[in-house]
Backbone as XML, in Angstrom:
<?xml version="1.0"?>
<chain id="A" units="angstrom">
  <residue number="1" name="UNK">
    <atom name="N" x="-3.027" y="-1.298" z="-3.605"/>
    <atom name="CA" x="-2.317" y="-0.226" z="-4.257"/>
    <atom name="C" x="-3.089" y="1.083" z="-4.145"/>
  </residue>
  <residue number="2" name="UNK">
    <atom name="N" x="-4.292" y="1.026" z="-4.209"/>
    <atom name="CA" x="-5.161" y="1.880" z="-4.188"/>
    <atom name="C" x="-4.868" y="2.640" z="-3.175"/>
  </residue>
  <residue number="3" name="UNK">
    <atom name="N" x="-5.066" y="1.900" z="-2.218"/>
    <atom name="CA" x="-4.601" y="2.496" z="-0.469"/>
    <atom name="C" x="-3.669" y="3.317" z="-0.299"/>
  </residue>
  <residue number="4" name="UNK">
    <atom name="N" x="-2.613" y="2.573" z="-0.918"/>
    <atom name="CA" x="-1.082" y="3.071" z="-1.085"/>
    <atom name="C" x="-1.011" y="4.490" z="-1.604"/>
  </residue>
  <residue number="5" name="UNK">
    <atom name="N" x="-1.881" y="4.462" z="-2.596"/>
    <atom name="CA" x="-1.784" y="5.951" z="-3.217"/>
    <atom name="C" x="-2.590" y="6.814" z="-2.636"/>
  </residue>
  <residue number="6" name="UNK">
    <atom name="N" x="-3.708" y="6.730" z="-1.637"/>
    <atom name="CA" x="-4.441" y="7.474" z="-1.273"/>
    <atom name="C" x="-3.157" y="8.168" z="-0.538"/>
  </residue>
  <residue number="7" name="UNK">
    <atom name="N" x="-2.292" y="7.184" z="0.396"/>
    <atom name="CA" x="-1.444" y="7.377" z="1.312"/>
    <atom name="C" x="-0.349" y="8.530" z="0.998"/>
  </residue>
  <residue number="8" name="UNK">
    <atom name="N" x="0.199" y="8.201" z="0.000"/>
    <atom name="CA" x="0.980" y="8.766" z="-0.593"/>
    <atom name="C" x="0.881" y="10.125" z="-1.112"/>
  </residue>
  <residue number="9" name="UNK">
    <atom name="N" x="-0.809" y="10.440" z="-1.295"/>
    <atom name="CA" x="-1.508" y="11.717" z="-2.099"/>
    <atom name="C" x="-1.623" y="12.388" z="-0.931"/>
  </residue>
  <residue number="10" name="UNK">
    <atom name="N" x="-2.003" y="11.991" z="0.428"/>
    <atom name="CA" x="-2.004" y="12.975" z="1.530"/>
    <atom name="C" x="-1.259" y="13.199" z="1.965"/>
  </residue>
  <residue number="11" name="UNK">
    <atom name="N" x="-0.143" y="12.992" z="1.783"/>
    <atom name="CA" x="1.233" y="13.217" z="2.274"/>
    <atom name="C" x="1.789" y="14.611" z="1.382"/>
  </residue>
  <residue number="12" name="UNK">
    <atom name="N" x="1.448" y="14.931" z="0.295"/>
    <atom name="CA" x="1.431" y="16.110" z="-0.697"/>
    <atom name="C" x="0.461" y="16.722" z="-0.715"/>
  </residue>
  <residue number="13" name="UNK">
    <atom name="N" x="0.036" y="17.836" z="0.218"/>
    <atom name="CA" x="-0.686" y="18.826" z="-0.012"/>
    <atom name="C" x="-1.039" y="19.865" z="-0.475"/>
  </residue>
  <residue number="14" name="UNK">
    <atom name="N" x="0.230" y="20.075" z="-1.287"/>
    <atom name="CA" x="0.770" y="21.456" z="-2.139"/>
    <atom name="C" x="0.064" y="22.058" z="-3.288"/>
  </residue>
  <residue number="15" name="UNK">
    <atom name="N" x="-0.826" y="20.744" z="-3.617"/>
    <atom name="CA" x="-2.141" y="21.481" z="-4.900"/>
    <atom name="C" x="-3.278" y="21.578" z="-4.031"/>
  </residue>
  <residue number="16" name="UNK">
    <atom name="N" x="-3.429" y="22.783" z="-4.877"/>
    <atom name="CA" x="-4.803" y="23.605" z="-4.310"/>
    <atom name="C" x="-5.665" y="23.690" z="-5.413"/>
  </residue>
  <residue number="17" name="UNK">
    <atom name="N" x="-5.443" y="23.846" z="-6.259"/>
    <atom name="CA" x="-6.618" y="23.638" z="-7.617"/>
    <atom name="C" x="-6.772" y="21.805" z="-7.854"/>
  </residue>
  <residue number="18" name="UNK">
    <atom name="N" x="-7.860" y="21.906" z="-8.951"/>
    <atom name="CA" x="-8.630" y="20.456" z="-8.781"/>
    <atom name="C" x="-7.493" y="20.366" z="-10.356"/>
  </residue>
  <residue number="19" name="UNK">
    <atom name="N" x="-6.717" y="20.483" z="-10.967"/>
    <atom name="CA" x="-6.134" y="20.300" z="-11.923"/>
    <atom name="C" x="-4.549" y="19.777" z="-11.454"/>
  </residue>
  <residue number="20" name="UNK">
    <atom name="N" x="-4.215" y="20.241" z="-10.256"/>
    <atom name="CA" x="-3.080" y="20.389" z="-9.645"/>
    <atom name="C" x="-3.248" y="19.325" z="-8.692"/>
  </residue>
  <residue number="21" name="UNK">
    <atom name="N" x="-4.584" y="19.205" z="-8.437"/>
    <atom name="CA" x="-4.452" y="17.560" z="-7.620"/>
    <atom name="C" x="-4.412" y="16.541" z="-8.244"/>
  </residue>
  <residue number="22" name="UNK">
    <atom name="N" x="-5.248" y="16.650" z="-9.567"/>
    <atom name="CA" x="-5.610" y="15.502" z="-10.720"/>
    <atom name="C" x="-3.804" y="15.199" z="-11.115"/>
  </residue>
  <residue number="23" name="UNK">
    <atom name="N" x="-3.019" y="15.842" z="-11.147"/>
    <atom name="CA" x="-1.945" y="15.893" z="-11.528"/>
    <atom name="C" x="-1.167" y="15.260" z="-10.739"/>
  </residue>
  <residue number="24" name="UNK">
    <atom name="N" x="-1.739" y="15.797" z="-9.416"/>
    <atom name="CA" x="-0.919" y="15.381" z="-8.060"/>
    <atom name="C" x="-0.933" y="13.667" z="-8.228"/>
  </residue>
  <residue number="25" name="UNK">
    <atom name="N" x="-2.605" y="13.356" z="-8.498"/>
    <atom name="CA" x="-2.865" y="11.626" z="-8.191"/>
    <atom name="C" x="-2.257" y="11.504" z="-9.122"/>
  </residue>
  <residue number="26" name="UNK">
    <atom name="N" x="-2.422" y="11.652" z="-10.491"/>
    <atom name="CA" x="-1.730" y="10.694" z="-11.427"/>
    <atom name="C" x="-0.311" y="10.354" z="-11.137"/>
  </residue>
  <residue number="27" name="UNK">
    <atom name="N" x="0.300" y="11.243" z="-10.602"/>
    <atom name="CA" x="1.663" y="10.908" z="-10.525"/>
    <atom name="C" x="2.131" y="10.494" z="-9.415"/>
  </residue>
  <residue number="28" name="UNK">
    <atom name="N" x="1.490" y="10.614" z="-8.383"/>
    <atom name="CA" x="1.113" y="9.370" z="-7.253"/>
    <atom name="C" x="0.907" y="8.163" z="-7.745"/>
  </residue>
  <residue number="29" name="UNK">
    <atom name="N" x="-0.132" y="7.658" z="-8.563"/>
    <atom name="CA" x="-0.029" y="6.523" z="-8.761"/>
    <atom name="C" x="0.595" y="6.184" z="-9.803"/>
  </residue>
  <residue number="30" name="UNK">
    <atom name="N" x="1.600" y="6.721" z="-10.686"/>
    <atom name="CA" x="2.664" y="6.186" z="-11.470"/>
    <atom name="C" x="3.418" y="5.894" z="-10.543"/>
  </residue>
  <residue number="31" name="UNK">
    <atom name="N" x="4.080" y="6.660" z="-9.860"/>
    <atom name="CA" x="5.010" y="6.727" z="-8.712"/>
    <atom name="C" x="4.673" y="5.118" z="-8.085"/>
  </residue>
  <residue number="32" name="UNK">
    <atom name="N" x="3.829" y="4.763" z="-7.601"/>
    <atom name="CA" x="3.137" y="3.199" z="-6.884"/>
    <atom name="C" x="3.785" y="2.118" z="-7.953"/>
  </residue>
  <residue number="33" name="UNK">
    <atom name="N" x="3.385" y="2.351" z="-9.304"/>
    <atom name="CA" x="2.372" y="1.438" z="-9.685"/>
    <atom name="C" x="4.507" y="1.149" z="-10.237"/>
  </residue>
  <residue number="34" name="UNK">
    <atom name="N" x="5.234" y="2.115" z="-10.651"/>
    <atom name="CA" x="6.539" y="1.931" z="-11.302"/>
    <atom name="C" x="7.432" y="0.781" z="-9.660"/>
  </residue>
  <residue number="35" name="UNK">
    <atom name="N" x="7.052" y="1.333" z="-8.387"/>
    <atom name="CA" x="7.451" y="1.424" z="-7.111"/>
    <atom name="C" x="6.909" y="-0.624" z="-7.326"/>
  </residue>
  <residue number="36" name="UNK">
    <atom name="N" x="5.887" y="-0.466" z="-7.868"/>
    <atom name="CA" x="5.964" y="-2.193" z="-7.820"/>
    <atom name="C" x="6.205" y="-3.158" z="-8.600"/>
  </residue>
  <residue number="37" name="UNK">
    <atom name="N" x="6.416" y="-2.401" z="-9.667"/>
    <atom name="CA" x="7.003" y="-3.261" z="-10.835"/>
    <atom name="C" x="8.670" y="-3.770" z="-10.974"/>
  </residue>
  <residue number="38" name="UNK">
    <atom name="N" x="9.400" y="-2.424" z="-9.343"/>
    <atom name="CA" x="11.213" y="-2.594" z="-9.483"/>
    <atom name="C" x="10.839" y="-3.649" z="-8.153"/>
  </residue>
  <residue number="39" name="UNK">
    <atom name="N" x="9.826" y="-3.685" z="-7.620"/>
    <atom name="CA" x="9.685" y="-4.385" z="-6.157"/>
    <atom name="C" x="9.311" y="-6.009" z="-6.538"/>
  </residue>
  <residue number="40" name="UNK">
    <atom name="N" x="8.942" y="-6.238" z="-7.956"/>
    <atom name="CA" x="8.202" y="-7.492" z="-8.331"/>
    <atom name="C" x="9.496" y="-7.666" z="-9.473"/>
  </residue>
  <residue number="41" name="UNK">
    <atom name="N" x="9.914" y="-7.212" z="-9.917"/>
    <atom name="CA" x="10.846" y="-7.975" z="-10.853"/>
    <atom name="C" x="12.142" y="-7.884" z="-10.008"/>
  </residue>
  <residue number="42" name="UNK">
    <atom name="N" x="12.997" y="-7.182" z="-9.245"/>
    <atom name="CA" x="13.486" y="-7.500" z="-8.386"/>
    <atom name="C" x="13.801" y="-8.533" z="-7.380"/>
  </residue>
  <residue number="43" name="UNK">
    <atom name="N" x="12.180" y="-8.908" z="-7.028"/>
    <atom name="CA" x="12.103" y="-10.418" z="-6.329"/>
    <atom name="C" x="12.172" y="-10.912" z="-6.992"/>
  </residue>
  <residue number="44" name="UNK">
    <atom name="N" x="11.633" y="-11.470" z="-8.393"/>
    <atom name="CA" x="11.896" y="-12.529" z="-9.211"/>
    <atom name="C" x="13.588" y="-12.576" z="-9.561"/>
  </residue>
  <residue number="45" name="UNK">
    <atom name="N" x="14.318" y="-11.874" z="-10.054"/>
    <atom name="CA" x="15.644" y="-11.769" z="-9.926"/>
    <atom name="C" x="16.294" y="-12.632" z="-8.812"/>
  </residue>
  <residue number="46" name="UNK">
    <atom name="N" x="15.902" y="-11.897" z="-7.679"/>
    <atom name="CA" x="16.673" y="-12.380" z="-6.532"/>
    <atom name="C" x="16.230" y="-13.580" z="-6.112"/>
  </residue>
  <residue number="47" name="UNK">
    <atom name="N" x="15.030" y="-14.559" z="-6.369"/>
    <atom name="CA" x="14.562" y="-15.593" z="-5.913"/>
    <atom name="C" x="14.452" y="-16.650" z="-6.937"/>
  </residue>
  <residue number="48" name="UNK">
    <atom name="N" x="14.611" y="-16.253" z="-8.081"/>
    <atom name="CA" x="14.084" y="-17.424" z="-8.958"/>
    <atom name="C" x="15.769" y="-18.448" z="-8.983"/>
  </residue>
  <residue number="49" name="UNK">
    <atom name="N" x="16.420" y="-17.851" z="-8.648"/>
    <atom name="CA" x="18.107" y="-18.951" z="-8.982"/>
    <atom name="C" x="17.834" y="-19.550" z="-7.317"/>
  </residue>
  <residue number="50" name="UNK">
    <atom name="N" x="17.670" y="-19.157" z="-6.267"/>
    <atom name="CA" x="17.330" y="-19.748" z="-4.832"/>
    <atom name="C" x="16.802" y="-20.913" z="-5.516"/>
  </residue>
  <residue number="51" name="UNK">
    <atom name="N" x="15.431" y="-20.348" z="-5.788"/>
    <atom name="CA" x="14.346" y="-21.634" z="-5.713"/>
    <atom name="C" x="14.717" y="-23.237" z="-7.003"/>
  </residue>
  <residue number="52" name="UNK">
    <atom name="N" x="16.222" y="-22.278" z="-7.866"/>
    <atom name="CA" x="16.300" y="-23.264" z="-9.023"/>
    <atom name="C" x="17.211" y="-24.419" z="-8.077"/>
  </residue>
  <residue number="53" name="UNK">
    <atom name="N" x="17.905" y="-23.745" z="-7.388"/>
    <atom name="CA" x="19.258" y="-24.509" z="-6.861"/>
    <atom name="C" x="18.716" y="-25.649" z="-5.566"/>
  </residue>
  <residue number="54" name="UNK">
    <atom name="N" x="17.768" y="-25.274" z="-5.064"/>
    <atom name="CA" x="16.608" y="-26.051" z="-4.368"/>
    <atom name="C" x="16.193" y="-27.106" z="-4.912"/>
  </residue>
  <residue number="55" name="UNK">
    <atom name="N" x="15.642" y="-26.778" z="-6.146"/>
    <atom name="CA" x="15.137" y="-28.297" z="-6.612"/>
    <atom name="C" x="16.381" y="-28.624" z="-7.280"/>
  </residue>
  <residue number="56" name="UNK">
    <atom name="N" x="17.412" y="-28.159" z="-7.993"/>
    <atom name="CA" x="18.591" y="-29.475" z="-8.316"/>
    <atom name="C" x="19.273" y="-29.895" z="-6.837"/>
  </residue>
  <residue number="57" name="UNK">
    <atom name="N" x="19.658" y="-29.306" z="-5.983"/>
    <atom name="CA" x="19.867" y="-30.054" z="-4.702"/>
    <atom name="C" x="19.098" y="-30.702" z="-4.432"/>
  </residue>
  <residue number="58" name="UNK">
    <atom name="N" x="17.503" y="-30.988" z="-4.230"/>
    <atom name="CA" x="16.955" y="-31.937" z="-3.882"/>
    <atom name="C" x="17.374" y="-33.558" z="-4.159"/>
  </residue>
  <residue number="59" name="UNK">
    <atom name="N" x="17.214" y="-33.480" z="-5.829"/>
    <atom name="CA" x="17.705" y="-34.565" z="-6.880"/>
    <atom name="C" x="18.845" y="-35.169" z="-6.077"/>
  </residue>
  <residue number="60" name="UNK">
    <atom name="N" x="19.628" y="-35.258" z="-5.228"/>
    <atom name="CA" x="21.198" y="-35.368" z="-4.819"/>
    <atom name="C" x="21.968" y="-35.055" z="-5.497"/>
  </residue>
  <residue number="61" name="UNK">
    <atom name="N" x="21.911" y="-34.741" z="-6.450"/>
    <atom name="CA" x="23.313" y="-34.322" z="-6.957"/>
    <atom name="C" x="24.310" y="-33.200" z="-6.710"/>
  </residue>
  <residue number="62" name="UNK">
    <atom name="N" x="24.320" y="-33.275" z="-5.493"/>
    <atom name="CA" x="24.991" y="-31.564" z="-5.070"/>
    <atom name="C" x="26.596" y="-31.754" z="-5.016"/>
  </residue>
  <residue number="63" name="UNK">
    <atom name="N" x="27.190" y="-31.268" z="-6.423"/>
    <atom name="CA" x="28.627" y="-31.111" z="-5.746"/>
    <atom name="C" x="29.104" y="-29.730" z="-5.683"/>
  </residue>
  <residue number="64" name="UNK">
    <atom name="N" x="30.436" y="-29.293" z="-5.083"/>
    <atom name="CA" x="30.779" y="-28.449" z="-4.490"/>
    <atom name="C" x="30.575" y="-27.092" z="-4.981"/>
  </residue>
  <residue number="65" name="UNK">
    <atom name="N" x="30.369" y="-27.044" z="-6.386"/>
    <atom name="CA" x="30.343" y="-25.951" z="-7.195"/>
    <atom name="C" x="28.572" y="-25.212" z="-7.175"/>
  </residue>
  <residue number="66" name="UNK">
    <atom name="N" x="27.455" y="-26.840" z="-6.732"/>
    <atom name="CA" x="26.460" y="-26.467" z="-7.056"/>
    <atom name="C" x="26.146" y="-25.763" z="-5.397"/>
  </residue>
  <residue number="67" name="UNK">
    <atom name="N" x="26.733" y="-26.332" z="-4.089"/>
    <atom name="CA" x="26.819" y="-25.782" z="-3.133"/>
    <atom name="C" x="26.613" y="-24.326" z="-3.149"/>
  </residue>
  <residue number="68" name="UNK">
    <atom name="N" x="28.002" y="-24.259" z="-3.584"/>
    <atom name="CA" x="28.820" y="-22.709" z="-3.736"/>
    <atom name="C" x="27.686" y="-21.791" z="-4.129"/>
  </residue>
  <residue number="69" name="UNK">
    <atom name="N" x="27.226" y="-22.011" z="-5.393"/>
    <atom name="CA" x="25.779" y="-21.333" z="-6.318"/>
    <atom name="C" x="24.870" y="-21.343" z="-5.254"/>
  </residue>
  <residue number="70" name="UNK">
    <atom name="N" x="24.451" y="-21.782" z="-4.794"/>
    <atom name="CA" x="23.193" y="-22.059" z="-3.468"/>
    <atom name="C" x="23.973" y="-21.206" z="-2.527"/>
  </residue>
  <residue number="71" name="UNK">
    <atom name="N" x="24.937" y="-20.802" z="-2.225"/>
    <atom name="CA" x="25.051" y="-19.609" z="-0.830"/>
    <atom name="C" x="25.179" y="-18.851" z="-1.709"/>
  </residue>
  <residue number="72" name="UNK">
    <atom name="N" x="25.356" y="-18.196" z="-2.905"/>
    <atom name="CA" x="25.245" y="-17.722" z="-3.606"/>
    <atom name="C" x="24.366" y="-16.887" z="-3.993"/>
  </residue>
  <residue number="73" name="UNK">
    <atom name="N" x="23.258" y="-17.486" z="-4.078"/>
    <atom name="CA" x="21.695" y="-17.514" z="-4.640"/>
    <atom name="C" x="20.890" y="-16.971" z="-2.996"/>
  </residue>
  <residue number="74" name="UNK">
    <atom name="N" x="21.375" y="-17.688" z="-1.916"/>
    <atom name="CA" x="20.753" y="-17.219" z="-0.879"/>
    <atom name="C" x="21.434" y="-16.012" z="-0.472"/>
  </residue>
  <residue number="75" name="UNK">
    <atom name="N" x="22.308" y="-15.574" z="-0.331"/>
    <atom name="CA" x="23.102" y="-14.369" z="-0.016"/>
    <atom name="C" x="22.219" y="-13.166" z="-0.855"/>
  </residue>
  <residue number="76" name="UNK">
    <atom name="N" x="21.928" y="-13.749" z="-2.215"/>
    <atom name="CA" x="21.019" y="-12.763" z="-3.068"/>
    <atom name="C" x="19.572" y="-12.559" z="-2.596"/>
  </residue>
  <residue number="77" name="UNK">
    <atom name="N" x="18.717" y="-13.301" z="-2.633"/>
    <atom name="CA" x="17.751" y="-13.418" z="-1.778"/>
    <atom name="C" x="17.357" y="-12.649" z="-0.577"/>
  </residue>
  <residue number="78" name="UNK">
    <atom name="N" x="18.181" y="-12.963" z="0.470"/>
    <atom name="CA" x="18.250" y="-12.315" z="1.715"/>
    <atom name="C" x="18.582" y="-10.802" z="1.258"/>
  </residue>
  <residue number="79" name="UNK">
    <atom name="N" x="19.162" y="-10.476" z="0.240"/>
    <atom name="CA" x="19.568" y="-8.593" z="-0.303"/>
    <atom name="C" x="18.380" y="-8.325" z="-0.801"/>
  </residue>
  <residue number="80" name="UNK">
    <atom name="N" x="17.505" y="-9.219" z="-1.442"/>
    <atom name="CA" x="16.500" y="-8.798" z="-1.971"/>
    <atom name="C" x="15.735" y="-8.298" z="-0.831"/>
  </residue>
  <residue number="81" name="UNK">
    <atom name="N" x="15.404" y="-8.686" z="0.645"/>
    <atom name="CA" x="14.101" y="-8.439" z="1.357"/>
    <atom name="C" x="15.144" y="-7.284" z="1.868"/>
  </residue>
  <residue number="82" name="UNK">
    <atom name="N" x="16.784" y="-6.779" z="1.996"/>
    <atom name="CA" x="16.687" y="-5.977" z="3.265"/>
    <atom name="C" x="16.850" y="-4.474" z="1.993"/>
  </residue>
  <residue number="83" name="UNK">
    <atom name="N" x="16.886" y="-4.923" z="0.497"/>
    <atom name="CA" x="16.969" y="-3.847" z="-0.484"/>
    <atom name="C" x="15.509" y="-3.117" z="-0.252"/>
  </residue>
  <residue number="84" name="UNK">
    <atom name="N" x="14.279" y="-3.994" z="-0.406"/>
    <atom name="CA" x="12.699" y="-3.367" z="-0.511"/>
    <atom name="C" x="13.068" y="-2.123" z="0.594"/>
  </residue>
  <residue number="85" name="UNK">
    <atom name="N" x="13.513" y="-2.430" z="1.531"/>
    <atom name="CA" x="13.661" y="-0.931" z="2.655"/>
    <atom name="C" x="14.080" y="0.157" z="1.550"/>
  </residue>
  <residue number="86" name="UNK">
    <atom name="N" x="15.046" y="0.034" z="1.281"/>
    <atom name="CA" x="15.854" y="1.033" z="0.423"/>
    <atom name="C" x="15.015" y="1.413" z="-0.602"/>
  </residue>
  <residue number="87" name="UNK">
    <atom name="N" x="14.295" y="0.420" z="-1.454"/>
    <atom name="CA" x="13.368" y="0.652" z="-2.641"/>
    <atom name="C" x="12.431" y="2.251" z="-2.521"/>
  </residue>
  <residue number="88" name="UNK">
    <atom name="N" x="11.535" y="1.380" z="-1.398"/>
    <atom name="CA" x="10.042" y="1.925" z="-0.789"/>
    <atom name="C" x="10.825" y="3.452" z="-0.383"/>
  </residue>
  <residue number="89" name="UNK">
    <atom name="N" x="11.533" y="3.534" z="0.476"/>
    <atom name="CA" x="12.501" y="4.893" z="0.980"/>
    <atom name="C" x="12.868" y="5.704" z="0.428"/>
  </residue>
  <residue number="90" name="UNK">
    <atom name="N" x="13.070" y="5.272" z="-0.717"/>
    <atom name="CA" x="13.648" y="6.315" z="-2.148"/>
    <atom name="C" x="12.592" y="6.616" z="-3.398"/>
  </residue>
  <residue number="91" name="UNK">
    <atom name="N" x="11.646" y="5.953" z="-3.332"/>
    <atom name="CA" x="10.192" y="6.394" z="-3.828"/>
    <atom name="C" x="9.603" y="7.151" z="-3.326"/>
  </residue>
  <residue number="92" name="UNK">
    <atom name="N" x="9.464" y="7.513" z="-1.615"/>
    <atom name="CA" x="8.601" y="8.337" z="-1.321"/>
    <atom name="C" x="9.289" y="9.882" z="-1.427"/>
  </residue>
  <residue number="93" name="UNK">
    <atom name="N" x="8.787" y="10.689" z="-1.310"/>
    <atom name="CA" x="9.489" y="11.881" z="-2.078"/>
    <atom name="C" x="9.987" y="12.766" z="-0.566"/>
  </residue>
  <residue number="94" name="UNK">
    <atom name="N" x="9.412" y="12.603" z="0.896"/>
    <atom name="CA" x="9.776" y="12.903" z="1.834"/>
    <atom name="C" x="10.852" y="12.292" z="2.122"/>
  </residue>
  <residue number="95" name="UNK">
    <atom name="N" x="10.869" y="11.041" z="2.249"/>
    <atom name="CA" x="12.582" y="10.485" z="2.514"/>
    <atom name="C" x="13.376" y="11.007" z="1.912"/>
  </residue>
  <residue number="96" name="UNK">
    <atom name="N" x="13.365" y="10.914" z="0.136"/>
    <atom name="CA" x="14.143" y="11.354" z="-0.559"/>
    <atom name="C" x="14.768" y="12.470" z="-0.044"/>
  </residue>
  <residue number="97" name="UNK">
    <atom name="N" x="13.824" y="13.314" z="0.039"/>
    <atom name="CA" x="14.251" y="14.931" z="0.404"/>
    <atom name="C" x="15.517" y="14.628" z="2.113"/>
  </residue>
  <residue number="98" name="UNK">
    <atom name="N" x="15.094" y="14.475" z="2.628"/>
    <atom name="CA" x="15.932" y="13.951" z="4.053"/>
    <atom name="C" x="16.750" y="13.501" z="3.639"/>
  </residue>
  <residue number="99" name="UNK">
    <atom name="N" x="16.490" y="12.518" z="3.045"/>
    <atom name="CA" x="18.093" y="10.986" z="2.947"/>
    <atom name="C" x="19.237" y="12.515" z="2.282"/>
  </residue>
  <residue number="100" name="UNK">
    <atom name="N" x="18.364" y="12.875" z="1.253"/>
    <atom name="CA" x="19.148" y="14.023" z="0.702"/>
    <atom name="C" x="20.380" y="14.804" z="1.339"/>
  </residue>
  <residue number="101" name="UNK">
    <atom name="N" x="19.680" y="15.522" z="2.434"/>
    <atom name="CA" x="19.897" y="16.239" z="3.243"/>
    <atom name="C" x="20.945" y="15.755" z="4.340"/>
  </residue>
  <residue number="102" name="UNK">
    <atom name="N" x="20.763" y="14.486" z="4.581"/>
    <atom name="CA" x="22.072" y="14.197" z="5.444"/>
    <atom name="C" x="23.039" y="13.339" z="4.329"/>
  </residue>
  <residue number="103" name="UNK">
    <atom name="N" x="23.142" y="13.027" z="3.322"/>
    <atom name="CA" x="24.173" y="12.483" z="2.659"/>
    <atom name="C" x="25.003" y="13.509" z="1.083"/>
  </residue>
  <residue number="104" name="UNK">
    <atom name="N" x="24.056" y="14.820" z="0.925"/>
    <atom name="CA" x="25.108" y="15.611" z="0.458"/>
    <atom name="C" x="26.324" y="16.367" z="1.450"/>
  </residue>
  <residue number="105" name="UNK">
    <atom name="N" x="27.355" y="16.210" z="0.621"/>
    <atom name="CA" x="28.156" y="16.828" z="1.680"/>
    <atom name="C" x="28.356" y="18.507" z="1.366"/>
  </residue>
  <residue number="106" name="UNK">
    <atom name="N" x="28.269" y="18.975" z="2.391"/>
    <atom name="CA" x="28.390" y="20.492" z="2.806"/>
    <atom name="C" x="29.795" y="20.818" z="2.766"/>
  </residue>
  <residue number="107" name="UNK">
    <atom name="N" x="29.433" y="22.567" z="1.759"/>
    <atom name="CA" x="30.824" y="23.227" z="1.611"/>
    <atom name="C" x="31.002" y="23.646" z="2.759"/>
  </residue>
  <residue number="108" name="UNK">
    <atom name="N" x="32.286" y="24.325" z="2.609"/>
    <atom name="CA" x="33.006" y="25.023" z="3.550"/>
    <atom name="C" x="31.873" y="25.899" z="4.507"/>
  </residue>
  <residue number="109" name="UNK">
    <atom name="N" x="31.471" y="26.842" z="3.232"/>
    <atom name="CA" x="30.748" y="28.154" z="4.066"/>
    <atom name="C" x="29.574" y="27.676" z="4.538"/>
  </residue>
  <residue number="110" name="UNK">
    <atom name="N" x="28.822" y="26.543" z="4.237"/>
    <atom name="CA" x="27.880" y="25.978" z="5.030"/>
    <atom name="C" x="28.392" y="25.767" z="6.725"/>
  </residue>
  <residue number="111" name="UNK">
    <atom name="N" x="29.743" y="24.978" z="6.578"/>
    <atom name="CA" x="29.648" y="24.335" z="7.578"/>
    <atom name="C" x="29.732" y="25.636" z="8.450"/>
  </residue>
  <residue number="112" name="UNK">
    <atom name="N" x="30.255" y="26.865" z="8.296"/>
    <atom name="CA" x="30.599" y="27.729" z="9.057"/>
    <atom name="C" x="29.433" y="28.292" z="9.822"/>
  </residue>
  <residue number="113" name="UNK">
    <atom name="N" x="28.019" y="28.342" z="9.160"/>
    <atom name="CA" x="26.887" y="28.556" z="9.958"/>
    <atom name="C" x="26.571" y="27.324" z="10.885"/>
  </residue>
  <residue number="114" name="UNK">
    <atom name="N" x="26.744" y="26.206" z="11.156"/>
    <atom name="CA" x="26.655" y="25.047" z="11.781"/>
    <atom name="C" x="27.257" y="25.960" z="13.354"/>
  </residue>
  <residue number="115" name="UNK">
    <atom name="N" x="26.405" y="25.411" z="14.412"/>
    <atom name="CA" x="26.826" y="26.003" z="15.729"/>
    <atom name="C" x="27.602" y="24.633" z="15.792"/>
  </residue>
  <residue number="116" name="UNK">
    <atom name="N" x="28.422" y="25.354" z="16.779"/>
    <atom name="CA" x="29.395" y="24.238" z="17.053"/>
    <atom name="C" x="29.443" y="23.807" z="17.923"/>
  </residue>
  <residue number="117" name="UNK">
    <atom name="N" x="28.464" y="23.474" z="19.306"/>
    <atom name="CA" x="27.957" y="23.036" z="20.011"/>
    <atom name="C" x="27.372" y="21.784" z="20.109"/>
  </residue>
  <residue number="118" name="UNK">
    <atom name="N" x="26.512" y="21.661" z="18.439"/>
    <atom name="CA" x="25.731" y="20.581" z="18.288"/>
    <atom name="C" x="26.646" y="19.514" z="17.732"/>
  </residue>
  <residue number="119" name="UNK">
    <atom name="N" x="27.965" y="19.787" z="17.089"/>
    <atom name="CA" x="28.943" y="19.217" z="16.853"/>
    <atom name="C" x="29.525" y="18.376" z="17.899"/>
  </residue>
  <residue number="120" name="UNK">
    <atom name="N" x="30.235" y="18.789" z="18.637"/>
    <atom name="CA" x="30.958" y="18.719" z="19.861"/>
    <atom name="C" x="30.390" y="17.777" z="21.191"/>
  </residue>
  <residue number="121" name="UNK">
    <atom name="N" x="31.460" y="16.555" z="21.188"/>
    <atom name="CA" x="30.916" y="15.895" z="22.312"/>
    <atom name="C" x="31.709" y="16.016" z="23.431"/>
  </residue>
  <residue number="122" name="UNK">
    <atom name="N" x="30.672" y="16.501" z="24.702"/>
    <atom name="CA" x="32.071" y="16.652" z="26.077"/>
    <atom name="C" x="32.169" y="15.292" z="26.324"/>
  </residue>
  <residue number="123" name="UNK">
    <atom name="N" x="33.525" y="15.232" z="26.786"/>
    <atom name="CA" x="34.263" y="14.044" z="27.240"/>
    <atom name="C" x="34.215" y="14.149" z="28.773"/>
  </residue>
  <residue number="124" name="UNK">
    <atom name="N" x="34.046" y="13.154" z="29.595"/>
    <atom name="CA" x="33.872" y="13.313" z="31.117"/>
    <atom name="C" x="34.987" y="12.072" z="31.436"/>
  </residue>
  <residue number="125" name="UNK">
    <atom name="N" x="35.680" y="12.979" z="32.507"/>
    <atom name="CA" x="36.807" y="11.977" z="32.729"/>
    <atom name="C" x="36.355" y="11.675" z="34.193"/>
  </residue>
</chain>
């Protein structure tokens, strides 16, 4: 984690006083430390009904309903590892800013400064 935040603190260079960095880390490593607590209870969420439905299937007793719960439980699971992308992505404060940037949608008079070139795909017949 430690690492993590060093990582994260050089990525923000914007304090220049030693009060404004002290500020900077602390909230770097809240930022981490919150970043692993939605990343660790999250997995437990998404894995602990997997791993329950595992050991009552073992037992044999699997009928159709306990099936059902088990693709169920794995369907959740598998969201859990491709969510951490999304997690980690929306914690760091550079993505944020980007992801931002291409998923608000633009008024009118925005779009009107947009060249319309970069828009536009030629078609080749």
């Amino acid at each position: 984690m430690r690492k993590q935040m060093r990582v994260m603190a050089g990525h923000n260079v914007e304090a220049s006083s030693q009060t404004a960095s002290h500020y900077q880390y602390r909230r770097t490593k809240w930022n981490v430390i919150k970043t692993m607590i939605i990343v660790s209870a999250l997995f437990v969420v998404a894995w602990f009904p997997l791993k329950s439905y595992v050991m009552i299937l073992s037992t044999g007793f699997a009928t159709s309903e306990q099936v059902i719960g088990y693709l169920f439980s794995l369907v959740l699971a598998y969201a859990n590892i491709s969510l951490n992308l999304f997690i980690y992505a929306t914690k760091h404060g550079g993505v944020r800013s980007v992801l931002a940037r291409m998923f608000v949608c633009h008024k009118l008079e925005n779009a009107a400064s947009v060249p319309v070139t970069a828009n536009v795909i030629e078609k080749t017949t």
